[in-house]
C-alpha positions in Angstrom: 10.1 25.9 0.6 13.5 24.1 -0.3 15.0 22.6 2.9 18.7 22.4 2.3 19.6 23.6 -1.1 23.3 23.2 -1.9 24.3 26.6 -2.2 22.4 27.9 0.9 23.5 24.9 2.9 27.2 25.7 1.9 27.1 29.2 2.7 25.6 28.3 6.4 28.2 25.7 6.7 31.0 28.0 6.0 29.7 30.5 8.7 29.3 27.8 11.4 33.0 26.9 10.4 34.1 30.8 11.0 32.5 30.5 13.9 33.8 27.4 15.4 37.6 28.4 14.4 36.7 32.2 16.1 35.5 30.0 19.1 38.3 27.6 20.0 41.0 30.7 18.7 39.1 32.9 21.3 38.8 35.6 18.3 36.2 38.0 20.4 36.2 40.4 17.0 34.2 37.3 14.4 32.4 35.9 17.6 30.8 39.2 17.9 30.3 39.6 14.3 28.5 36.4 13.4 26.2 37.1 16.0 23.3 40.2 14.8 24.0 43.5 17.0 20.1 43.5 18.0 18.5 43.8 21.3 16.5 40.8 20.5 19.2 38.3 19.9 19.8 36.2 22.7 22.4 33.5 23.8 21.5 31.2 26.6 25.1 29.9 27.9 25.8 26.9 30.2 25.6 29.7 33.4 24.1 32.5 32.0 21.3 34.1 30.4 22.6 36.9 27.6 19.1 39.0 26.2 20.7 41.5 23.5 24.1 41.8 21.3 25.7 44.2 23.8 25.4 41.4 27.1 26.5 38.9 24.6 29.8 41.1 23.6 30.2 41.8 27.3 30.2 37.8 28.4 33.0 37.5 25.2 35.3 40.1 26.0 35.1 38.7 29.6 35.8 35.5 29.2 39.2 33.5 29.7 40.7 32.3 26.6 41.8 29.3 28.7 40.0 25.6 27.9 38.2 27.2 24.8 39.5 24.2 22.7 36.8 21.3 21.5 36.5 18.7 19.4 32.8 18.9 17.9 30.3 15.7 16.7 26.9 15.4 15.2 26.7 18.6 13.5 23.1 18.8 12.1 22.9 22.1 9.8 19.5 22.4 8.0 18.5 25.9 6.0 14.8 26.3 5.4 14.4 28.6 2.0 17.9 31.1 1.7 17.7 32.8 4.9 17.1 30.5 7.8 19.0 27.9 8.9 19.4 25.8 12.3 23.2 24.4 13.4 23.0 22.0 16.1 25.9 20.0 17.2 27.8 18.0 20.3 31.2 19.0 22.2 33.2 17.8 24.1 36.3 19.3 26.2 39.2 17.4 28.3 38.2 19.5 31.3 34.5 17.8 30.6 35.2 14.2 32.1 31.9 12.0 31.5 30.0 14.9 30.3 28.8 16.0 26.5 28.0 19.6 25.9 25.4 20.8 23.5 25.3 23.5 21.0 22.0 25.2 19.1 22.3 27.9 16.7 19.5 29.7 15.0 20.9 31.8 11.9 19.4 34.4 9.7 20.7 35.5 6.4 21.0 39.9 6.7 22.1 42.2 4.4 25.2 41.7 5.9 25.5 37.8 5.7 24.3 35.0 8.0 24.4 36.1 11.3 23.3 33.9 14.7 20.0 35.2 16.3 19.8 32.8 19.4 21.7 30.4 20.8 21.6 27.9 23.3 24.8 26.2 25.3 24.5 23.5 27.7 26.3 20.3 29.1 24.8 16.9 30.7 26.2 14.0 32.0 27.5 11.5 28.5 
């Protein structure tokens, strides 16, 4: 298996990018796209628990568009063949004084492109 092949590893990058920018422009349309519509996919968030696309949309279209803004470090992406890949990477926000957040994204290449299949949010004290 190739671990990070150049091509893969660009396309991968290029989704986590959409995804960040849809993030911190609170654009609920490409969140919800980059994530698979599947029962199975799952995000764990820093106070909730999402199992299944449709609680995931919910929690989106719910949430305030206020503080959404980041400034992101360590980003680790690594694909595994050309349809896996992990993204992994640090936050931070001004509202998060002497804390880091945390950010884990598994991501499956579909017929329809790379798409996130779990997640995983959370913050601790920096």
């Amino acid at each position: 298996m190739k671990i990070n092949d150049p091509t893969v590893l660009a396309e991968v990058e290029a989704a986590f990018a959409e995804y960040e920018k849809a993030l911190t422009t609170n654009d609920v349309a490409t969140l919800d796209k980059l994530f698979k519509d599947s029962p199975h996919t799952l995000r764990y968030g820093v106070a909730e628990n999402l199992y299944g696309y449709s609680e995931i949309a919910a929690f989106r279209s719910a949430r305030s568009p206020v503080g959404v803004m980041r400034a992101i470090e360590r980003t680790v992406i690594t694909t595994y063949g050309d349809t896996t890949a992990t993204a992994n990477t640090m936050f931070r926000r001004d509202s998060m004084v002497g804390k880091v957040g945390r950010q884990s994204q598994t991501w499956i290449k579909f017929a329809e492109g790379w798409r996130v299949v779990s997640a995983h949010v959370s913050v601790i004290p920096e």
